[in-house]
C-alpha positions as CSV (number, residue, x, y, z in Angstrom):
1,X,33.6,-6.9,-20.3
2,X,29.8,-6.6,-20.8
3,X,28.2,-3.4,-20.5
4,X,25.9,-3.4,-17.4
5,X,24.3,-0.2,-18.5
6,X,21.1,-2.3,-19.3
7,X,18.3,-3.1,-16.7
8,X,18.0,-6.7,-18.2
9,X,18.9,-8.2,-15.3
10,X,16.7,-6.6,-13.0
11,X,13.9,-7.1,-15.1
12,X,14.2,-10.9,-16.3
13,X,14.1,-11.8,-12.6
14,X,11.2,-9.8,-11.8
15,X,8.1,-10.5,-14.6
16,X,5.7,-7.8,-15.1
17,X,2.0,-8.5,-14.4
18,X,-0.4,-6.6,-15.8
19,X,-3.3,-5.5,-13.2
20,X,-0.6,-5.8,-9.8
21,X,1.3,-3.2,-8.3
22,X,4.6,-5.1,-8.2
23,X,7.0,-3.1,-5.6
24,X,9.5,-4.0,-3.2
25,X,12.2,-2.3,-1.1
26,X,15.8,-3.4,-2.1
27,X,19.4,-1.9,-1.0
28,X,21.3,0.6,-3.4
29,X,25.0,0.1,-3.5
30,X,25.6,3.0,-1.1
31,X,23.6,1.4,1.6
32,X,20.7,3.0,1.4
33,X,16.9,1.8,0.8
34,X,15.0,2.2,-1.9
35,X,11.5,1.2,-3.3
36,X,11.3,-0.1,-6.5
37,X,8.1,-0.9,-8.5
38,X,7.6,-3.2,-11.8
39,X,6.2,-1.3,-15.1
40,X,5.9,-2.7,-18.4
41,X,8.8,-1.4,-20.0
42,X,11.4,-1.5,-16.9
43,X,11.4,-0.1,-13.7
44,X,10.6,2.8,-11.4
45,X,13.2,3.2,-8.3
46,X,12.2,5.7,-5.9
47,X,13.7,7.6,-2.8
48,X,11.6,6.6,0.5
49,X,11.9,9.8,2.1
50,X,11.0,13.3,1.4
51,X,10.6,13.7,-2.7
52,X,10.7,10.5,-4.6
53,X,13.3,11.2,-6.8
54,X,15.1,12.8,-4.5
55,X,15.6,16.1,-5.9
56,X,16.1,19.2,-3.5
57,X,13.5,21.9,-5.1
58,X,15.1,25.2,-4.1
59,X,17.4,23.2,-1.8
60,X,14.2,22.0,-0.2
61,X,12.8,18.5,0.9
62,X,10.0,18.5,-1.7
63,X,8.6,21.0,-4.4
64,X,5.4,21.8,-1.5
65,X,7.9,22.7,1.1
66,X,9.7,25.3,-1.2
67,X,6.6,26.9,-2.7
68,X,5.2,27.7,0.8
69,X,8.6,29.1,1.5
70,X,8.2,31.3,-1.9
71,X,5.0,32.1,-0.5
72,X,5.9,33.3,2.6
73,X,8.4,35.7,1.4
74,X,6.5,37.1,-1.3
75,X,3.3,37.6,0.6
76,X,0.0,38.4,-1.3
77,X,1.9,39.0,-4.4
78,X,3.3,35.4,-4.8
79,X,1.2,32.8,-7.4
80,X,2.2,30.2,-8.8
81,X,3.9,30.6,-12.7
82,X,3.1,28.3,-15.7
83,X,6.8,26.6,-14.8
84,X,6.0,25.6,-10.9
85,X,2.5,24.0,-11.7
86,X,4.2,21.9,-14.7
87,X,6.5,20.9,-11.3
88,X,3.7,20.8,-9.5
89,X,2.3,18.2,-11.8
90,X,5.5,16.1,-11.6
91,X,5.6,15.9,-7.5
92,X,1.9,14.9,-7.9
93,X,3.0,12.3,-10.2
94,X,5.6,10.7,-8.4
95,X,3.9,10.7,-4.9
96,X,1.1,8.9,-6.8
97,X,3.6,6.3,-7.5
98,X,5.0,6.1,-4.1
99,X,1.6,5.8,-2.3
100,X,0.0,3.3,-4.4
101,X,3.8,0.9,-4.0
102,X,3.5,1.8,0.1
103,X,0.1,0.5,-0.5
104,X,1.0,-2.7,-1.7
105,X,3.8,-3.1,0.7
106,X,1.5,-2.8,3.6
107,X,3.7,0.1,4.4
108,X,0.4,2.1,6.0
109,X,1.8,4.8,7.5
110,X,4.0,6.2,4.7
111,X,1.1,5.4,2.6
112,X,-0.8,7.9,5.1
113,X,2.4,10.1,4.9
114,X,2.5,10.4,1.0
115,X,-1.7,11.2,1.0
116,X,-1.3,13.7,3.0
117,X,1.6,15.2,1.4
118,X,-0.4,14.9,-1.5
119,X,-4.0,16.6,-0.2
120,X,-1.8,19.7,1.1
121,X,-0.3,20.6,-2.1
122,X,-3.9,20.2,-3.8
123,X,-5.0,22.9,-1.2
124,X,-2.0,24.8,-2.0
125,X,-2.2,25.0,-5.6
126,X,-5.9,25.4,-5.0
127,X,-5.1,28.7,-3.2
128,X,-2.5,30.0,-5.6
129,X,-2.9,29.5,-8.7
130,X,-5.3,31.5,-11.1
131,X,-5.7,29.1,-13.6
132,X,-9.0,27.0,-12.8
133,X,-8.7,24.6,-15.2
134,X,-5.7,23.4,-14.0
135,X,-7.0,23.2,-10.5
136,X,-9.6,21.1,-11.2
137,X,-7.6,18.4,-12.8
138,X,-6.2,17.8,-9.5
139,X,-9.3,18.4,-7.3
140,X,-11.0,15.8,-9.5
141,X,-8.8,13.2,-7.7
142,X,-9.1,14.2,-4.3
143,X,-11.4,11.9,-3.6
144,X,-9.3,9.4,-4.6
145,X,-6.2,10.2,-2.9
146,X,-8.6,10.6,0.3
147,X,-9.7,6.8,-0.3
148,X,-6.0,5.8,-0.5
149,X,-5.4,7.5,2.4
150,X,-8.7,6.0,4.3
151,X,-7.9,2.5,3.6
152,X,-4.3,3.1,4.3
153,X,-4.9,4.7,8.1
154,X,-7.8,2.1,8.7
155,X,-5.8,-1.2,8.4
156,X,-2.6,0.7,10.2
157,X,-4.9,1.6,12.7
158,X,-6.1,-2.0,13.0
159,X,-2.2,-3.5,13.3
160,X,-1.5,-0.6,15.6
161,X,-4.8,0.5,17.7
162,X,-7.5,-2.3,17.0
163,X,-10.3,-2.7,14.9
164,X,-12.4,-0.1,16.2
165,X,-10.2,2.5,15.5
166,X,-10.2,0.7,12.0
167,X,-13.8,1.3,11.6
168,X,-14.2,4.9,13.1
169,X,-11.1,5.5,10.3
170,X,-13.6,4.5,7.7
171,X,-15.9,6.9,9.0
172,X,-13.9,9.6,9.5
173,X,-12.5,9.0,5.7
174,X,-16.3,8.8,4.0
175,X,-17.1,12.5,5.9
176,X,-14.0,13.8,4.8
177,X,-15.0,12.3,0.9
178,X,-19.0,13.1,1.4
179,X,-17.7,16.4,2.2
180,X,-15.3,16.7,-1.3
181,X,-18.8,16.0,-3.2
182,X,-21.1,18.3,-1.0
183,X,-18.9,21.3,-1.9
184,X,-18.5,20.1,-5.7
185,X,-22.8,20.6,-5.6
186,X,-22.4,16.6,-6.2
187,X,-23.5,15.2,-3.1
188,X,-26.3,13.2,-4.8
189,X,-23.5,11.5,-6.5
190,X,-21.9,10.1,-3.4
191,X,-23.2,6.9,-2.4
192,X,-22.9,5.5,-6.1
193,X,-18.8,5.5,-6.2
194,X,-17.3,2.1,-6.3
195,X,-14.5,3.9,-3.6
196,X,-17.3,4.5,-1.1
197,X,-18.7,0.9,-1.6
198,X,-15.0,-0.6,-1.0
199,X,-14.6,1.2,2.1
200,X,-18.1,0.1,3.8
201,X,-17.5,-3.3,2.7
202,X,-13.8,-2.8,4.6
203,X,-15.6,-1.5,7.0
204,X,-18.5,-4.3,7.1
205,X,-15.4,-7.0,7.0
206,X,-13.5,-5.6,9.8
207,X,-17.1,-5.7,12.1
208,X,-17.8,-9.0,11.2
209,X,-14.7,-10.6,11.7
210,X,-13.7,-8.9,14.6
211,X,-17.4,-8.3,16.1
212,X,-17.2,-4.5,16.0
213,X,-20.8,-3.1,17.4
214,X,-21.3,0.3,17.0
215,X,-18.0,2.3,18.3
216,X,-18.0,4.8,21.1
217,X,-17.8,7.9,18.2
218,X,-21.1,6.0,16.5
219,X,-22.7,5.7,19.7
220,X,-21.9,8.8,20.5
221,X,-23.4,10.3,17.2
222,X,-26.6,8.6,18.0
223,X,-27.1,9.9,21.6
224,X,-26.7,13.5,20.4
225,X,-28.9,13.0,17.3
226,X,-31.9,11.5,20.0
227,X,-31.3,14.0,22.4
228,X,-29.8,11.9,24.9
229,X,-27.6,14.2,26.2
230,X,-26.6,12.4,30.0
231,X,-25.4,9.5,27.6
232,X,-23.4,11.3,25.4
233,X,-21.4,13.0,28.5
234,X,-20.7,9.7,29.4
235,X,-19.6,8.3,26.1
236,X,-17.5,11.7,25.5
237,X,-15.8,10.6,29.4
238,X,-14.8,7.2,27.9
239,X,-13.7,8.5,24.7
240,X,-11.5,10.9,26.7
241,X,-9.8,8.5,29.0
242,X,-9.3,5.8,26.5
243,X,-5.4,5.7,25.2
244,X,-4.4,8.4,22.8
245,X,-4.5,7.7,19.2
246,X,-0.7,7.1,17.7
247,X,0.3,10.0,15.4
């Protein structure tokens, strides 16, 4: 019989492109789902829930969710050693992965999921570990996770809540990135990233095609910034009755 150790089979029916993030969800032979996506030399097959590769860290869900519990029971004392930021670096890596095939699955919300996963263990390793360096070769990509995570809530928002909420997502996701640069001294540097320009022209798209005006939040914004404060009651009243954002 042949040996069916080999992926050929997977891979002949499913070309690689160059450029695409190729991914799709198939059934493993024990019934369960799992998300696949197409690199050049084969294929990555991930867990969709909790840790990618499904490994149990300390007989947790996820590397993150056993480091807090490390930190919790050694208090003050506890940072992280040379052996749980290599881990560290791995769980980054693979939730990378996972995010960017949810992404490309229109899977929003576990895209959204996977971000956040991803911002918290930035602000945990940002916390605990002494080494500097190292923490700024994962701050550096905040931003970028944060735009993932942006586009990701603004078009679930728009299947889910409607395009308003879309474009108040937008805005909520450029303060949360203008903030990122503000604190890196970079401010100035802002406006001239190709992420900010995609999400405005998201933005832009989703006003023109559904003919967004300015939102409740933006009008909002713009009564307390003129001093009108007996129109920003009211607009605070509407924003407070309307239906409660999904979670």
């Amino acid at each position: 019989m042949p040996d069916r150790k080999d992926i050929d089979h997977v891979i002949g029916d499913w070309p690689f492109q160059a450029g695409v993030i190729s991914a799709r969800m198939v059934r493993a032979q024990d019934g369960r789902d799992v998300l696949q996506m197409r690199i050049e030399m084969g294929v990555l097959q991930m867990e969709v829930a909790h840790r990618p590769d499904g490994e149990r860290p300390g007989g947790a869900d996820t590397l993150l969710d056993h480091l807090i519990q490390e930190a919790v029971h050694w208090g003050e004392r506890f940072q992280l050693t040379e052996e749980q930021c290599f881990d560290a670096d791995r769980e980054f890596l693979q939730f990378y992965h996972r995010r960017i095939c949810w992404l490309a699955l229109r899977e929003f919300d576990r895209a959204v999921r996977d971000a956040d996963h991803t911002l918290d263990l930035m602000d945990f390793v940002h916390e605990h570990s002494s080494d500097e360096e190292w923490v700024v070769s994962h701050e550096q990509y905040r931003p970028f996770v944060l735009f993932h995570r942006t586009q990701a809530a603004a078009l679930g928002q728009l299947d889910q809540e409607g395009p308003e909420r879309a474009v108040e997502e937008i805005n909520r996701g450029l303060t949360r990135i203008r903030e990122v640069f503000t604190r890196a001294e970079a401010g100035d540097q802002f406006e001239e990233q190709e992420m900010v320009g995609q999400l405005r022209e998201l933005q832009e798209e989703i006003r023109d095609r559904y003919e967004v005006g300015r939102t409740l939040s933006e009008q909002l914004a713009d009564a307390v910034a003129t001093e009108q404060y007996e129109l920003a009651a009211k607009l605070r009243d509407q924003i407070a009755r309307r239906r409660p954002r999904r979670t």
